[in-house]
DOTI-926466 format. One record per residue: residue number from 1; residue in three letters; x, z, y negated of N, C-alpha, C in turn. Coordinates in nm, 4 decimals, padded with zeros to 6 digits. Example, Ala and Ser with C-alpha at 12.3 -4.5 7.8 and 13.67 -1.06 7.14 Angstrom:
2
> n|res|n.x|n.z|n.y|ca.x|ca.z|ca.y|c.x|c.z|c.y
> 1|ALA|01.3190|00.7800|00.5690|01.2300|00.7800|00.4500|01.3200|00.7800|00.3300
> 2|SER|01.2850|00.7080|00.2250|01.3670|00.7140|00.1060|01.2900|00.7870|-00.0030
END
This chain:
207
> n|res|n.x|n.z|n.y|ca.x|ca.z|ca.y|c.x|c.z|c.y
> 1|UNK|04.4613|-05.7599|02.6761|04.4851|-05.6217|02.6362|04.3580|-05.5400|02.6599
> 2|UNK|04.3753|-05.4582|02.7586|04.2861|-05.3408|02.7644|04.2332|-05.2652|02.6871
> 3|UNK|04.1017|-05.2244|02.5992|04.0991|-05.1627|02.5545|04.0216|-05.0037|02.5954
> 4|UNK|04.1042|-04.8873|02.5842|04.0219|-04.7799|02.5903|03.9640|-04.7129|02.5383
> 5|UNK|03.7945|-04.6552|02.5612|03.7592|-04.5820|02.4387|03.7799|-04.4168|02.5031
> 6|UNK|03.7964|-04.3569|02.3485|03.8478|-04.2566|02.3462|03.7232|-04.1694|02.2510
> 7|UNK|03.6195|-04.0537|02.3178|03.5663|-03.9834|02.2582|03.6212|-03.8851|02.1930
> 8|UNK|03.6172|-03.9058|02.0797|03.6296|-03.7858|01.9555|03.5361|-03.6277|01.9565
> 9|UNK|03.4242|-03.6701|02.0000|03.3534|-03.5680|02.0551|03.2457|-03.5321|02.1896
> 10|UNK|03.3096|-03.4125|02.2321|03.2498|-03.4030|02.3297|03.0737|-03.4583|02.3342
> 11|UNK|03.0103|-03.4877|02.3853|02.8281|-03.4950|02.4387|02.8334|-03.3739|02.4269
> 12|UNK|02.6854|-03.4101|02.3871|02.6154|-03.2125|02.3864|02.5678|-03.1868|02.5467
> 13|UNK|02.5448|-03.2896|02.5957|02.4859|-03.2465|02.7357|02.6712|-03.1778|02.8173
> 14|UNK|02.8081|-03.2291|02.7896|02.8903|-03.1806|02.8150|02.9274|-03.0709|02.7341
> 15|UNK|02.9285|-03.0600|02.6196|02.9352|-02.9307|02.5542|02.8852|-02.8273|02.5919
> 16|UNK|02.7385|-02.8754|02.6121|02.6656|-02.7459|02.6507|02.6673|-02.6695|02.8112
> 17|UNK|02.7095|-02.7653|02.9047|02.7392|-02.7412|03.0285|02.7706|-02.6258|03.0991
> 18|UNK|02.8664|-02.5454|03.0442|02.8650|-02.4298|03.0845|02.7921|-02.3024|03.0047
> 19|UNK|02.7208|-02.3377|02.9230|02.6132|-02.2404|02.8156|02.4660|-02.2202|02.9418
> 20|UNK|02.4587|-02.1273|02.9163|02.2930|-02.0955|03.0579|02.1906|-02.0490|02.9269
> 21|UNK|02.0633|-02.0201|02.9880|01.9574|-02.0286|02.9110|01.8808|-01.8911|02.9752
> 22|UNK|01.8763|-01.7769|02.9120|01.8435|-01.6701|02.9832|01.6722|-01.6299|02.9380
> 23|UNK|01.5926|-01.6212|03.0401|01.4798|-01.5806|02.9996|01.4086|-01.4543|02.9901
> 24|UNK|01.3096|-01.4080|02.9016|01.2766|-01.2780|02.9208|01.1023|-01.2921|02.8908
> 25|UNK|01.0417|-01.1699|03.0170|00.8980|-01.1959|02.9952|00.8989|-01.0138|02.9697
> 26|UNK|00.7458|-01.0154|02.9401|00.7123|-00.8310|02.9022|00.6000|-00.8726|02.9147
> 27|UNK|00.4903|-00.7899|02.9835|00.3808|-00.7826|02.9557|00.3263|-00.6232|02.9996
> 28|UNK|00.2129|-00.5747|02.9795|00.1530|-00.4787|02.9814|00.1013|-00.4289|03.1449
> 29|UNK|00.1257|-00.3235|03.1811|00.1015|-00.2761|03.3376|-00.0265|-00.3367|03.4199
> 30|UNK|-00.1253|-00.3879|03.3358|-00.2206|-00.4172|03.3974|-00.2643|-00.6341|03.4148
> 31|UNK|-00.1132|-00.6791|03.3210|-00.1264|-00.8192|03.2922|-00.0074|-00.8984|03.3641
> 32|UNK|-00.0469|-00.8803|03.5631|00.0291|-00.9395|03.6407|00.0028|-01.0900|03.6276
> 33|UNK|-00.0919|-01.1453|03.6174|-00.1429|-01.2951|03.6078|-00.0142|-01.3432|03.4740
> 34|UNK|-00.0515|-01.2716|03.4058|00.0088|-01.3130|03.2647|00.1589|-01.3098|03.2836
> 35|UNK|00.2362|-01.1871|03.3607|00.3879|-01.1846|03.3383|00.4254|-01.2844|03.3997
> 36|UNK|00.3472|-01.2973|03.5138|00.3845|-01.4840|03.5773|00.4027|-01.5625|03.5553
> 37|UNK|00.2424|-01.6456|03.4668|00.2540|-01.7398|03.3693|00.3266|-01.7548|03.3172
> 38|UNK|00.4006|-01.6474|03.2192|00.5597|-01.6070|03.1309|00.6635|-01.6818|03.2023
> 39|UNK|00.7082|-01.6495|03.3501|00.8198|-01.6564|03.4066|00.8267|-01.7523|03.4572
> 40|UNK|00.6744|-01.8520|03.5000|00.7066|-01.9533|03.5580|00.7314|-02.0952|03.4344
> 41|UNK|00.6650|-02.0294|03.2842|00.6863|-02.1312|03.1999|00.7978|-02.1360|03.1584
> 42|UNK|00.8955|-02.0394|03.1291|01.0304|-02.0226|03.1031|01.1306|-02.0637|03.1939
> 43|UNK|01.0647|-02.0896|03.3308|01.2017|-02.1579|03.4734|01.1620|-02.2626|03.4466
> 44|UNK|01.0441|-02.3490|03.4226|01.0317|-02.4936|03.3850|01.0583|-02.4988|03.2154
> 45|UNK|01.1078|-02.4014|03.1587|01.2075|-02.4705|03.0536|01.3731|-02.4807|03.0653
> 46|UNK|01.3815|-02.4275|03.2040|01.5121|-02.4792|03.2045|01.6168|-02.2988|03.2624
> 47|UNK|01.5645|-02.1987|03.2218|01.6000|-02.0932|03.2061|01.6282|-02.0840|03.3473
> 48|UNK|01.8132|-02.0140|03.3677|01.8515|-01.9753|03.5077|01.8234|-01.8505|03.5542
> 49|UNK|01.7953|-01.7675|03.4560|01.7313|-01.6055|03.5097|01.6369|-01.5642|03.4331
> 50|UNK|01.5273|-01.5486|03.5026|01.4145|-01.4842|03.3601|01.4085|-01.3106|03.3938
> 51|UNK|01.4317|-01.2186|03.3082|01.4567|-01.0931|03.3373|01.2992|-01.0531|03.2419
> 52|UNK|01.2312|-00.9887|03.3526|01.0481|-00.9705|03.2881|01.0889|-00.7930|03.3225
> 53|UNK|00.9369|-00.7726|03.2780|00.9481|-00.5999|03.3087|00.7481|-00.5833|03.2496
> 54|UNK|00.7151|-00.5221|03.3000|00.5839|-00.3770|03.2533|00.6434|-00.3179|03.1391
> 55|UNK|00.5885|-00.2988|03.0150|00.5993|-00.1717|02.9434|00.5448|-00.2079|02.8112
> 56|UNK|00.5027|-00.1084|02.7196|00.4623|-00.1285|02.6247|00.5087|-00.1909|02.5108
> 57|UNK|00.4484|-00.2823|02.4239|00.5463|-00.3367|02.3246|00.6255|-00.2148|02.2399
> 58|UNK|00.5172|-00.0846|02.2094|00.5887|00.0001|02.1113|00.7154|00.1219|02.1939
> 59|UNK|00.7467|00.0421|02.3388|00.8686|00.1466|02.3364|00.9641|00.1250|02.2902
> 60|UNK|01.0921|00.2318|02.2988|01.1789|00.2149|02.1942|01.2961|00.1121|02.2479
> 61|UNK|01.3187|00.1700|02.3870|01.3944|00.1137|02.4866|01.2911|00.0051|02.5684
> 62|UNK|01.3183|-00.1345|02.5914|01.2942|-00.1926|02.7216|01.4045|-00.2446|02.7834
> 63|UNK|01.4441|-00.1985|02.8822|01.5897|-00.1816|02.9561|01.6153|-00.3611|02.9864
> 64|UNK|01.4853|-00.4333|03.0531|01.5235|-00.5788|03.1120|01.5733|-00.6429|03.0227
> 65|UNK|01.5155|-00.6346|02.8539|01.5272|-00.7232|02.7587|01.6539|-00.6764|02.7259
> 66|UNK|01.7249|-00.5495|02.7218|01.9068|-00.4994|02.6975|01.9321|-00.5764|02.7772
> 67|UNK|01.9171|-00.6205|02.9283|01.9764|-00.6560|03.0039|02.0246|-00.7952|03.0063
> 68|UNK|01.8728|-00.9044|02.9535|01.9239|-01.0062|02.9405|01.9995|-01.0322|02.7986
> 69|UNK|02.0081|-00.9468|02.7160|02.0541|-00.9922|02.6086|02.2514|-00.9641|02.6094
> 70|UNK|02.2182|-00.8625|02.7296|02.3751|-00.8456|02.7428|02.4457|-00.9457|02.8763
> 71|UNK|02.3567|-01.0265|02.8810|02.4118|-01.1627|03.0216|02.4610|-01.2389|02.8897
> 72|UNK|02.4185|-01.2592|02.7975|02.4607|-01.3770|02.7198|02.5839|-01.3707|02.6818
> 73|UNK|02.6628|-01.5343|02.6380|02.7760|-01.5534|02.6212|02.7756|-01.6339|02.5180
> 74|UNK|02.8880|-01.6572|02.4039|02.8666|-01.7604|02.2752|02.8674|-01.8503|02.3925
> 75|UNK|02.7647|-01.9133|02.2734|02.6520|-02.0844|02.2899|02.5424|-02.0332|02.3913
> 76|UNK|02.5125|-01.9985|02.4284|02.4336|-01.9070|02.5583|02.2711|-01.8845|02.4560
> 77|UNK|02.1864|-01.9076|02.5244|02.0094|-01.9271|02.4503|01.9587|-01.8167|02.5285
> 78|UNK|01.9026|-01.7835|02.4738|01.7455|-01.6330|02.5125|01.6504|-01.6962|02.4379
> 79|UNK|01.5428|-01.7319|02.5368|01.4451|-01.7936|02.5353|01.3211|-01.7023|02.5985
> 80|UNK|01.1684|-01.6842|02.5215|01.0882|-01.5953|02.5192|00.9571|-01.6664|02.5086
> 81|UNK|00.8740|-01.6287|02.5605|00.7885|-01.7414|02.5043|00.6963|-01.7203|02.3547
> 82|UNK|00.6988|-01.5699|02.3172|00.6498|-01.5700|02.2031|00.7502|-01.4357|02.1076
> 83|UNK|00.7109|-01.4623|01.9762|00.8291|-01.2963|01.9544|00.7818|-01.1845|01.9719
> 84|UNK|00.6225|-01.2283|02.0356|00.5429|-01.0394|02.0362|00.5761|-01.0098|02.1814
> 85|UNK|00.6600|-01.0939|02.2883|00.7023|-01.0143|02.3684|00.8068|-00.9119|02.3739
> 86|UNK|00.8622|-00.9869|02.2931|01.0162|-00.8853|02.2747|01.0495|-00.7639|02.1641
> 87|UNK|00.9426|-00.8234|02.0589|00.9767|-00.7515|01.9325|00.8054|-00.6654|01.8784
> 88|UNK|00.8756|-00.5250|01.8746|00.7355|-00.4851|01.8175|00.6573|-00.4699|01.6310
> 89|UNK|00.8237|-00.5316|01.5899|00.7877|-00.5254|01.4287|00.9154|-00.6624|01.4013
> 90|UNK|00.8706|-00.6863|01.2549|00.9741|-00.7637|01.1965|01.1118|-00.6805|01.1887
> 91|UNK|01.1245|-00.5796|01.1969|01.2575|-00.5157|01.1174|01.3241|-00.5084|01.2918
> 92|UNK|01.2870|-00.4882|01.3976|01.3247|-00.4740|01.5220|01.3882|-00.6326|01.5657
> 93|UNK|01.2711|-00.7512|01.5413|01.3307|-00.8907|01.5293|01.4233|-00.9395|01.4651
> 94|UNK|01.4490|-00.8991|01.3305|01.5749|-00.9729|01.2475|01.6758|-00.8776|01.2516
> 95|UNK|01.6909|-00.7333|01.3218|01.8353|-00.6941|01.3699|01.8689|-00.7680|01.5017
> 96|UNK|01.7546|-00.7964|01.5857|01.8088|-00.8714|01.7029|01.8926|-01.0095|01.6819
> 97|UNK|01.8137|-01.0708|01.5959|01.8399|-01.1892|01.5501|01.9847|-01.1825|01.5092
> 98|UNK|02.0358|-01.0939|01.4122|02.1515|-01.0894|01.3564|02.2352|-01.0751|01.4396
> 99|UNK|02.1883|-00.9699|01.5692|02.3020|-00.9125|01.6869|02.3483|-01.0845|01.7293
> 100|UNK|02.2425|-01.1886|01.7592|02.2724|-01.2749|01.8409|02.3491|-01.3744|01.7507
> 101|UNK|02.3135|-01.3842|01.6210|02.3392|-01.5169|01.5984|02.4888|-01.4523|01.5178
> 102|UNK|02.5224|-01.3435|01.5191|02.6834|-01.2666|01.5074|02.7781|-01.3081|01.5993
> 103|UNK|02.6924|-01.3243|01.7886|02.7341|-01.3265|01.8758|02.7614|-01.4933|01.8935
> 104|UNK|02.7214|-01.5619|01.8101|02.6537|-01.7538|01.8218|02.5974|-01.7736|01.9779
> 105|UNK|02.4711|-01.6935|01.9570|02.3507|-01.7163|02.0815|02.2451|-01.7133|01.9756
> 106|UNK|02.1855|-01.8384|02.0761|02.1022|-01.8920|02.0081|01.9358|-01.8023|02.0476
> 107|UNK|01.8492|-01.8015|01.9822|01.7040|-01.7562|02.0098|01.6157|-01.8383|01.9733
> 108|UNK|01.5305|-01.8734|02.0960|01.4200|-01.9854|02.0927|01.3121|-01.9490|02.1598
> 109|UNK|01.1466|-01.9703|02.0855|01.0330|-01.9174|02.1302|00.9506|-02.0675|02.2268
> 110|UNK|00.8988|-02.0525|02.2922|00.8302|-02.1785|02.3077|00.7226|-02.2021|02.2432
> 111|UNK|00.6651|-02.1059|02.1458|00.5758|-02.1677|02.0299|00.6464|-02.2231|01.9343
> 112|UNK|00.7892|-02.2388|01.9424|00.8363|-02.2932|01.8480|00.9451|-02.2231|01.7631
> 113|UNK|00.9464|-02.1282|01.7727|01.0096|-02.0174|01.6853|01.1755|-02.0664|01.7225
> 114|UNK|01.3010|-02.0578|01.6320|01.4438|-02.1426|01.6891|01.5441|-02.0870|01.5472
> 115|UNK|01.5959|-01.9914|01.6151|01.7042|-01.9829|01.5546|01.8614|-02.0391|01.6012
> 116|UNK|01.9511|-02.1172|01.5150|02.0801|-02.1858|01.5786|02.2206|-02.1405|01.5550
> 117|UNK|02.3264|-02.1629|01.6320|02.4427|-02.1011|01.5778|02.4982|-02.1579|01.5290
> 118|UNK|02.5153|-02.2946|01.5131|02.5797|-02.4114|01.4343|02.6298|-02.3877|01.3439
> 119|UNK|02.5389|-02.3100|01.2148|02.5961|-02.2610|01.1033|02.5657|-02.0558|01.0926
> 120|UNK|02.6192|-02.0603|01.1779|02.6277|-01.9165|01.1804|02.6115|-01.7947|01.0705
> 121|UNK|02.7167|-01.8389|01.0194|02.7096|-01.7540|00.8595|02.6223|-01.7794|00.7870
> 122|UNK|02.5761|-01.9056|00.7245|02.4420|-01.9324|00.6176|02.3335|-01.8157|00.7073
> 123|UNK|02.2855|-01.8581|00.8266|02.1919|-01.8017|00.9219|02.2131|-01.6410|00.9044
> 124|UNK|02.3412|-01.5910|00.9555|02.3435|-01.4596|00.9296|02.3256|-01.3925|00.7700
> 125|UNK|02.3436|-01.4735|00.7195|02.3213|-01.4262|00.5594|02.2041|-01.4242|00.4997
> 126|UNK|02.0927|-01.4894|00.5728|01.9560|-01.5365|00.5474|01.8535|-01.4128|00.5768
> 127|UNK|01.9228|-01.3880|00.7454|01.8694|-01.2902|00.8146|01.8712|-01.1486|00.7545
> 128|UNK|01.9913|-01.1189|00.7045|02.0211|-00.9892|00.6410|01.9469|-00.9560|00.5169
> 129|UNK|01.9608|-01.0776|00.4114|01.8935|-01.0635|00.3522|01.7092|-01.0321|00.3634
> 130|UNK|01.6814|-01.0904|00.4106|01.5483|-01.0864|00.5345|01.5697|-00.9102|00.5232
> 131|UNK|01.6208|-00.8514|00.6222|01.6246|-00.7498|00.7345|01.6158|-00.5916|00.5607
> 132|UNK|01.7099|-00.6784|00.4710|01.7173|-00.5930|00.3636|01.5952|-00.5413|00.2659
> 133|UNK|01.5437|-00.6882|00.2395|01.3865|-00.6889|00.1758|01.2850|-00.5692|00.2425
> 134|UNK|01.3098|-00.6269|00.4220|01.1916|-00.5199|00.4864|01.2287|-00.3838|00.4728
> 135|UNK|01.3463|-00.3602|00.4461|01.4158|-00.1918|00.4227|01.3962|-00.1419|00.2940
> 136|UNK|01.3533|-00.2491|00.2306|01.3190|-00.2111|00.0517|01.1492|-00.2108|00.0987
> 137|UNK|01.1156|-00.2845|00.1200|00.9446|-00.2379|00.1545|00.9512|-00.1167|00.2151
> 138|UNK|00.9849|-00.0708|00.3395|00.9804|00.0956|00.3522|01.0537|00.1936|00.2787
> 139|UNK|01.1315|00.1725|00.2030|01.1529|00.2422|00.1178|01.0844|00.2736|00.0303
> 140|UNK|01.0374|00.1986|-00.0085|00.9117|00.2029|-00.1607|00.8020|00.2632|-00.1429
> 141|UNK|00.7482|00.1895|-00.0332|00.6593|00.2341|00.0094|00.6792|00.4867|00.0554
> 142|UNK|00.7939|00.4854|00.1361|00.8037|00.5948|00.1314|00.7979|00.6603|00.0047
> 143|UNK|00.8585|00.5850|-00.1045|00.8943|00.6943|-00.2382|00.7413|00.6601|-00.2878
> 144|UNK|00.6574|00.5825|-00.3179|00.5372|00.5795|-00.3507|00.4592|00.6811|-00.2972
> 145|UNK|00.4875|00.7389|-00.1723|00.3718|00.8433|-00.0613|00.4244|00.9799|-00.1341
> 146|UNK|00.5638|00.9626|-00.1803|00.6502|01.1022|-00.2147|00.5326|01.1407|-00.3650
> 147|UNK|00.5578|01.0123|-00.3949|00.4931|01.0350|-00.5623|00.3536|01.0587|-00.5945
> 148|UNK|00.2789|01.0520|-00.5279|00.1385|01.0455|-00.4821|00.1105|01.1799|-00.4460
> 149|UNK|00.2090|01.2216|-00.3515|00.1773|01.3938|-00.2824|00.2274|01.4785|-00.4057
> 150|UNK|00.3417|01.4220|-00.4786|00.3514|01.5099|-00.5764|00.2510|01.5300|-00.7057
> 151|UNK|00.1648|01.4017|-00.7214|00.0506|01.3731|-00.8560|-00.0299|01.4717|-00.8213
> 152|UNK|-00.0743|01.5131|-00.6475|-00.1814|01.5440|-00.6254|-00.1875|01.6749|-00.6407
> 153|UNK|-00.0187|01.7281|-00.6086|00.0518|01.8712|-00.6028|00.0004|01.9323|-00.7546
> 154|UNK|00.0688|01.8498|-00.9022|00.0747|01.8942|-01.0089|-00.0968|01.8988|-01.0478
> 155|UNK|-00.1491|01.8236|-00.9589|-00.2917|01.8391|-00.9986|-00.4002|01.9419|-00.9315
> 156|UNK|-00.3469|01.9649|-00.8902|-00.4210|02.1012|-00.7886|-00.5099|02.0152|-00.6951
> 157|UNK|-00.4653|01.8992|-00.7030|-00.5924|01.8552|-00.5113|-00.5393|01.8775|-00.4057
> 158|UNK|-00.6451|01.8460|-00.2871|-00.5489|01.9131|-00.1784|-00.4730|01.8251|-00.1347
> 159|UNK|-00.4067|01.8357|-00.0608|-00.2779|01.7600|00.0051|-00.3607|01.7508|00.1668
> 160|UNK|-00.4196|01.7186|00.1743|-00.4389|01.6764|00.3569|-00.5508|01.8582|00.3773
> 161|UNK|-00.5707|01.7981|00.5658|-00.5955|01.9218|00.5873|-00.7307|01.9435|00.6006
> 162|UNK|-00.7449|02.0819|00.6331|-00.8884|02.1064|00.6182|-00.9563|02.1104|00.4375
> 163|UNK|-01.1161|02.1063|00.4701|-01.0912|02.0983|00.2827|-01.1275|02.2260|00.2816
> 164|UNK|-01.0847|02.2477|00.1497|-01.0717|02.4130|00.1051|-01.1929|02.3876|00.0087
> 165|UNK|-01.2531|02.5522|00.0263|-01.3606|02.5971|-00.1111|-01.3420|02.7077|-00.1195
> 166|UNK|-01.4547|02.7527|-00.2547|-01.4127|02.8625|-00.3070|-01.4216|02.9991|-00.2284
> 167|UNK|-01.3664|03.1272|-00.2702|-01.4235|03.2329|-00.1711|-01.5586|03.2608|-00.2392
> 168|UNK|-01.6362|03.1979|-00.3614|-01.7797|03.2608|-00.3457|-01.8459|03.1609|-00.2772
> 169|UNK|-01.8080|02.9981|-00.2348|-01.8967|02.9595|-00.1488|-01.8931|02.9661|-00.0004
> 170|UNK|-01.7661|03.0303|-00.0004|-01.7461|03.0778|00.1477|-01.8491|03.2015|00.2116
> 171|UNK|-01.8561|03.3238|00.0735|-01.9376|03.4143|00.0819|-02.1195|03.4159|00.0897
> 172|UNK|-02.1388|03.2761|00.0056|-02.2334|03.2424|00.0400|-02.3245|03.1810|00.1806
> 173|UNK|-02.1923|03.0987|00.2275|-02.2151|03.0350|00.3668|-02.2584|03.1906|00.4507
> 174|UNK|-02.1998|03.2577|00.4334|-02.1472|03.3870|00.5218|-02.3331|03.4373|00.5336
> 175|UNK|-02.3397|03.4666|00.3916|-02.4704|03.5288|00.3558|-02.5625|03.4741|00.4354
> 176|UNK|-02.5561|03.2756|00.3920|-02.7122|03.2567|00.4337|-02.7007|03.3071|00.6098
> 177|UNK|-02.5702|03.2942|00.6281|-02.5743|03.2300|00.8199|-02.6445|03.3978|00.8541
> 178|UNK|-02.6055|03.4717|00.7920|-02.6954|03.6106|00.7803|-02.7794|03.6792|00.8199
> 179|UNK|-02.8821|03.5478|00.7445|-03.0195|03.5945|00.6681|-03.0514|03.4538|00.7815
> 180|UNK|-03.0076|03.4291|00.8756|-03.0498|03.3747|00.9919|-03.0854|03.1772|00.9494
> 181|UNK|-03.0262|03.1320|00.8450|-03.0616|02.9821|00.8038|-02.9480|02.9583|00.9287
> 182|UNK|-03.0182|02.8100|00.9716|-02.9461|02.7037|01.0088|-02.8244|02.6309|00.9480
> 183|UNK|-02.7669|02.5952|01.0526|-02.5921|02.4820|00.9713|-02.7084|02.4239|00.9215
> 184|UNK|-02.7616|02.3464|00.8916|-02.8212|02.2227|00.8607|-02.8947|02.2721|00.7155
> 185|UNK|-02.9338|02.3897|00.7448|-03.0091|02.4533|00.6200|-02.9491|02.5071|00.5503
> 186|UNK|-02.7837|02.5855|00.5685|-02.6840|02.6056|00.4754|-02.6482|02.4723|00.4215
> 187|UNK|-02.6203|02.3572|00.5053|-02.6185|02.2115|00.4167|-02.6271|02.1906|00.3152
> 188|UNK|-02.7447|02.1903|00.3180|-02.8726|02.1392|00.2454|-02.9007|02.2448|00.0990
> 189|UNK|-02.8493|02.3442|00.1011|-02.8500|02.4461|00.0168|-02.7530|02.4369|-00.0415
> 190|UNK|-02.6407|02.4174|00.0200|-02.4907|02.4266|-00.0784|-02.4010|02.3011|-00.0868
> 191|UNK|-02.4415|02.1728|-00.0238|-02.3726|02.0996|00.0102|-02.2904|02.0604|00.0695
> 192|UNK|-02.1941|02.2083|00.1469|-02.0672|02.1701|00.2279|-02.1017|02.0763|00.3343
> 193|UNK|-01.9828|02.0206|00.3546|-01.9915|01.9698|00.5098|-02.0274|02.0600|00.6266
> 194|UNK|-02.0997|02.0142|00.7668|-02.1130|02.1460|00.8381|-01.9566|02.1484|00.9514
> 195|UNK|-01.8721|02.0698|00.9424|-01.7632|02.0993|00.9727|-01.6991|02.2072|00.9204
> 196|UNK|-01.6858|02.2327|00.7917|-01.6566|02.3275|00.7032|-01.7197|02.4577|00.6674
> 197|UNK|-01.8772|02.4450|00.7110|-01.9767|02.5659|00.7483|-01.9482|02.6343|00.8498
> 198|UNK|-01.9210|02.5252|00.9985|-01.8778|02.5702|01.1077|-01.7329|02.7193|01.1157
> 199|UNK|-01.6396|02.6581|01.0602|-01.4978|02.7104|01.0438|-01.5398|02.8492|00.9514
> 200|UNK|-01.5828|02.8144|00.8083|-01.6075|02.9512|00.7785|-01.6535|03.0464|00.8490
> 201|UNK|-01.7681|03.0125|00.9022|-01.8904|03.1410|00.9921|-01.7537|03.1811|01.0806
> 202|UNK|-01.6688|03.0938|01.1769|-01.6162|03.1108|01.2501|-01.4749|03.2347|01.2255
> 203|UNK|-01.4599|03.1812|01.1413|-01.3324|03.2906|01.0732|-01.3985|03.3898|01.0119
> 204|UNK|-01.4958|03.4107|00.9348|-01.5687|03.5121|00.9306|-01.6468|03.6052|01.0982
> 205|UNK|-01.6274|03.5857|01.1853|-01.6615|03.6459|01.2898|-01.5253|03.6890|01.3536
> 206|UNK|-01.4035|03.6060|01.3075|-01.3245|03.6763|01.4339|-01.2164|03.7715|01.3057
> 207|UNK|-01.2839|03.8022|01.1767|-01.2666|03.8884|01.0643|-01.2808|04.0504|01.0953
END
C-alpha cells in the first residue's frame, strides 16, 4: 500500500512566491555615492525594483516613495534601508505603517526595523495607538504655547518681537544721539541694547 503525503500547508518559500519585495532609496542632491550604496544593498536583499529619487527628507511629497508604495500588493514587502530615508518624523512613519499593514504589506529596514502582517489587527491597533499618543503630544504641547502667550498677555510682557521701551527712554536715546554720543556711549548710559538704540534713532529720523 502506497502511501501519500499530503501537505496541510503550503511552504513559505511557496506561499510567498508570488509576493515581490519593493525597494526604496532617497538621498540628498549632492549624495550620488550614497543613493547607490542604497540601491545596490537593497537588490542584494532580494528586492525586484528599487524606486530611489534626490530630495529632501522634509518634503511633503516624494513622488518615487508614492510610487513604490502603490506597486505593492497584500503579502508584498517595502524594504528601506533605514526609516530616515523615507520618513521625516514619527507621526509621518506610523500613518505609513498603518496604510501598509491595513493593506497586509509588510515593512522592513535593514537595520533591522520589521513590521508583519500575520497578525494584522493586534499590529494595527498598536500602531494607532502609537500614532494617537504622538497627536496628544502636539496637542499639549500646542495648548501649553496657547497658555503661556496668554500668562504673558495678562501680565503685560511682551509677546515676541522687537523689545519695546518706554517713550522717556526712547526720548532720551533721541537726546543723547543729539548731543552727538556714540551707540556705544548711549549703551553704556542707559543700558539698551544697540539694536534697539539703532531702530529708535532710526524712526526718530524718518519722524
Amino acid at each position: 500500500m502506497n502511501f501519500k503525503f499530503k501537505r496541510k500547508r503550503l511552504l513559505l518559500s511557496k506561499k510567498n512566491k508570488n509576493c515581490k519585495a519593493i525597494g526604496y532609496a532617497r538621498a540628498i542632491h549632492n549624495e550620488f555615492e550614497y543613493l547607490e550604496e542604497q540601491i545596490k544593498n537593497l537588490k542584494e536583499e532580494g528586492c525586484s525594483v528599487v524606486f530611489s529619487e534626490f530630495v529632501s527628507l522634509d518634503e511633503e511629497i516624494k513622488p518615487q516613495l508614492n510610487k513604490a508604495i502603490n506597486c505593492l500588493s497584500k503579502g508584498d514587502e517595502l524594504i528601506i534601508t533605514k526609516l530616515d530615508r523615507a520618513f521625516k518624523n514619527k507621526k509621518e512613519c506610523l500613518m505609513t505603517i498603518n496604510k501598509l499593514i491595513n493593506k497586509d504589506i509588510k515593512l522592513r529596514t535593514l537595520t533591522g526595523f520589521f513590521t508583519d502582517y500575520d497578525s494584522s489587527k493586534t499590529n494595527s491597533s498598536i500602531f494607532k495607538i502609537l500614532y494617537e499618543l504622538d497627536n496628544l503630544e502636539d496637542k499639549s504641547l500646542g495648548e501649553r504655547k496657547k497658555e503661556q502667550l496668554l500668562r504673558r498677555k495678562l501680565s503685560g510682557n511682551n509677546l515676541g518681537g522687537r523689545p519695546k521701551i518706554s517713550p522717556l527712554k526712547e526720548s532720551l536715546v533721541i537726546r543723547l544721539r543729539n548731543e552727538g554720543y556714540s551707540y556705544r556711549s548711549i549703551r553704556a548710559q542707559t543700558g539698551i541694547a544697540l539694536s534697539t538704540i539703532r531702530r529708535v534713532i532710526l524712526e526718530g529720523e524718518s519722524k
